[in-house]
C-alpha positions in Angstrom: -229.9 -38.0 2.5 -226.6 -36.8 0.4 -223.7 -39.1 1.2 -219.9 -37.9 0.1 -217.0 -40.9 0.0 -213.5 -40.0 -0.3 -211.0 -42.2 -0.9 -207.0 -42.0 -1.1 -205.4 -44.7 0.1 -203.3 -45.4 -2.9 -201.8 -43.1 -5.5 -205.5 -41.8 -7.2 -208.2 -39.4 -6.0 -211.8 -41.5 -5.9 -214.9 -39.9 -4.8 -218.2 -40.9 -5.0 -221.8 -38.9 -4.0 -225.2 -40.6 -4.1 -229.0 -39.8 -2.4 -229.5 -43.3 -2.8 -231.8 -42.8 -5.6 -231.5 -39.9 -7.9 -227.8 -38.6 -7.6 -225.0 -41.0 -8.0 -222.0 -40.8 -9.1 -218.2 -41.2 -8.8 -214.8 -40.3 -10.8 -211.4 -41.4 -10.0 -207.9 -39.0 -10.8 -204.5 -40.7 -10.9 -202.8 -37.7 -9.0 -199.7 -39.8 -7.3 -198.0 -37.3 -5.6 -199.9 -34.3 -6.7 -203.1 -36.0 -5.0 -203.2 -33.2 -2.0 -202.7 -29.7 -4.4 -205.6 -31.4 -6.4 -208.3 -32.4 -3.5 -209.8 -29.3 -3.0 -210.1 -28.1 -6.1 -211.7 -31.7 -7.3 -214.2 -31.8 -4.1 -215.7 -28.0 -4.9 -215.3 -29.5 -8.7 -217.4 -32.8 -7.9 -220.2 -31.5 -5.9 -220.9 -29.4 -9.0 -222.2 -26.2 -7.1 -224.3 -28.0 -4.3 -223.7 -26.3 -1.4 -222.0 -28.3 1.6 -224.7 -27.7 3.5 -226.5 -30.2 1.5 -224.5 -32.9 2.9 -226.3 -35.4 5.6 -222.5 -38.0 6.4 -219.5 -38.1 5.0 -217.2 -41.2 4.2 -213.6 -42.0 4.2 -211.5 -44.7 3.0 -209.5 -45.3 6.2 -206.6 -48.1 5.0 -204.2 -50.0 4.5 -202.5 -48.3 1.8 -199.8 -45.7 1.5 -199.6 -43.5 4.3 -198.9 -40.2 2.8 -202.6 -40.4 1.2 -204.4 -42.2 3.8 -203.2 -39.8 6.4 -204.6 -36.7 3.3 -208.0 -38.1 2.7 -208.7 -38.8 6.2 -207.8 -35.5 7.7 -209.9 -33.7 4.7 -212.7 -36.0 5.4 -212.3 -35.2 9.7 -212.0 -31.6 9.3 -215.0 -31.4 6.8 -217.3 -33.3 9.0 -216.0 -31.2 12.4 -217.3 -28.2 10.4 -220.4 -29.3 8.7 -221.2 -31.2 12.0 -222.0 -34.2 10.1 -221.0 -37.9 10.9 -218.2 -39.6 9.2 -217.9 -43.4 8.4 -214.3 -44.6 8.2 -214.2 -47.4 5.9 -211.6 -50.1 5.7 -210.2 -50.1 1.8 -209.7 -53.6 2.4 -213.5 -53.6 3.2 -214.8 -51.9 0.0 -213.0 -54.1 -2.4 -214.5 -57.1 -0.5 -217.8 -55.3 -1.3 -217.0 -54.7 -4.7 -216.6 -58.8 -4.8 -219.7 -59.2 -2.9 -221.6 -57.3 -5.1 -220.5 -59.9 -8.1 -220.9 -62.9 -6.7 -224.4 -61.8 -5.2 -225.6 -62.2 -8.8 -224.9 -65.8 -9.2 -226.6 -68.6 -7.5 -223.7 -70.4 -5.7 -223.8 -70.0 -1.6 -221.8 -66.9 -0.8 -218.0 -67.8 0.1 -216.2 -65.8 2.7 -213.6 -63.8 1.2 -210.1 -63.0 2.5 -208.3 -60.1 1.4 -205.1 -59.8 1.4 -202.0 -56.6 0.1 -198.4 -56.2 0.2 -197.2 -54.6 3.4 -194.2 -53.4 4.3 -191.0 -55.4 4.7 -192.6 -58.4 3.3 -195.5 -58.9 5.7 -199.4 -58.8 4.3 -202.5 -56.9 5.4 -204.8 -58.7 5.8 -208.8 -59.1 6.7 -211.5 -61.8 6.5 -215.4 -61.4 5.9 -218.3 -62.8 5.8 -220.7 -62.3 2.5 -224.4 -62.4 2.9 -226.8 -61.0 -0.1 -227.2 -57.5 1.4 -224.2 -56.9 4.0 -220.6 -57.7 4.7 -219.8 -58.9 8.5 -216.0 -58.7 9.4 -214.8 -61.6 10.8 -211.3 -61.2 11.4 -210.9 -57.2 10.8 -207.2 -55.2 9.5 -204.5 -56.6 11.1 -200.3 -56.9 9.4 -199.6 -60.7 9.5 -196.0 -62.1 8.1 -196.1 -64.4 5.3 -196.2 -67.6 7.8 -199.2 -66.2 10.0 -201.6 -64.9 7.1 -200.6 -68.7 5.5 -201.4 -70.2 8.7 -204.7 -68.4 9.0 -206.2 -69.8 6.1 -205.4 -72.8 6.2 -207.2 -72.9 9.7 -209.9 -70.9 8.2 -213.4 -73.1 9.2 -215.5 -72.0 6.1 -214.9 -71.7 2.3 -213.4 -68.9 1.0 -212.0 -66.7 -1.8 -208.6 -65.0 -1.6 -208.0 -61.5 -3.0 -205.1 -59.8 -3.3 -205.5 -56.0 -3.6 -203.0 -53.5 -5.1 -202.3 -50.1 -4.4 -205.0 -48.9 -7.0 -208.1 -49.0 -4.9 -209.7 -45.7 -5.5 -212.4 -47.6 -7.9 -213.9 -48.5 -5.1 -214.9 -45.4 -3.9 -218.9 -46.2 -4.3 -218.4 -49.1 -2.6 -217.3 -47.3 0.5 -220.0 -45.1 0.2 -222.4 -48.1 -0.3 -221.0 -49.9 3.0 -221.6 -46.6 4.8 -225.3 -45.9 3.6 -226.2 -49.3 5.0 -224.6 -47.8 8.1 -226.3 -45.0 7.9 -229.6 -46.5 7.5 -229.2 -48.9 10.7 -229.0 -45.6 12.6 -225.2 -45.4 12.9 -224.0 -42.0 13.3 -220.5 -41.7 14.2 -218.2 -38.5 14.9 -215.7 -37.7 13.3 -213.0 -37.6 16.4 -213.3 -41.3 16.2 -212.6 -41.9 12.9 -208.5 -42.5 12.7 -205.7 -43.7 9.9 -205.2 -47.7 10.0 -201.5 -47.6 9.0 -200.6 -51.2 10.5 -196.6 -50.6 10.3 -194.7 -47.3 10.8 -193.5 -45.6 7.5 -190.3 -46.0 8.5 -187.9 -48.6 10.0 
């Protein structure tokens, strides 16, 4: 099992490759705008001469985040899998810096919290998602979804269980082995999904 992860939601390149044992690894490039001449070159780069072939799923960073590079990574990661014939795992980027938390706070011995993550939006409103921590998984519980300041405020303070608030910026892309992790444990529960279902969560239209 050879598992790819590609993320750009946000101004950097992050991709990640693991067998779940002896291959791991992951590097992130602060391309900004340069971030689609680069990919190609930086995939063929990464996989350092393992043919494509060799390549049981694929993952992808699906948003929130900036829309030029969510829409990039996620029709690389599409057309990839459509050709190698191999699933594809679109992964929430709010999801796999909850999973970078959970991963922490799994090595102390207080109860697990929920955590809600929260990032600027456009015209003032906040993405937003909730989830549940438990020492070897991460179970949405209130999944992407744009709220205005006085909803997402609202929301936790009706909340039922304890939780953590973070706020993520537009710099994600160091969690790219985390959204590989989240969709190995997919993976291993038998999930195989196709790539024609994996699509962009933008929440708001670029453009007013």
């Amino acid at each position: 099992m050879l598992g790819l992860a590609i993320h750009t939601s946000g101004p950097e390149l992050g991709l990640a490759l693991s067998d779940g044992a002896s291959v791991s690894r992951h590097q992130v490039w602060p391309f900004g705008r340069d971030l689609a001449a680069h990919l190609h070159t930086c995939l063929m780069e990464f996989l350092e001469g393992k043919p494509w072939s060799d390549l049981t799923f694929l993952a992808v960073a699906i948003g929130p985040g900036g829309f030029t590079g969510t829409r990039i990574g996620v029709v690389a990661a599409r057309t990839l899998a459509q050709q190698l014939d191999i699933p594809l795992f679109g992964i929430s980027s709010l999801a796999a810096l909850a999973e970078s938390r959970r991963q922490d706070l799994t090595q102390s011995a207080q109860p697990l919290p929920h955590l809600a993550v929260e990032m600027p939006a456009q015209r003032g409103d906040r993405f937003g998602a909730i989830y549940q921590l438990t020492d070897d998984a991460l179970i949405a519980q209130l999944a992407d979804r744009v709220f205005t300041p006085a909803d997402w405020e609202a929301t936790l303070a009706a909340w039922p269980h304890p939780y953590q608030v973070i706020t993520a910026s537009s710099e994600l892309a160091f969690t790219v082995p985390h959204l590989l992790q989240i969709a190995q444990r997919d993976w291993a529960t038998g999930k195989r999904p196709q790539w024609s279902e994996v699509l962009p969560f933008y929440g708001q239209h670029p453009v007013d």
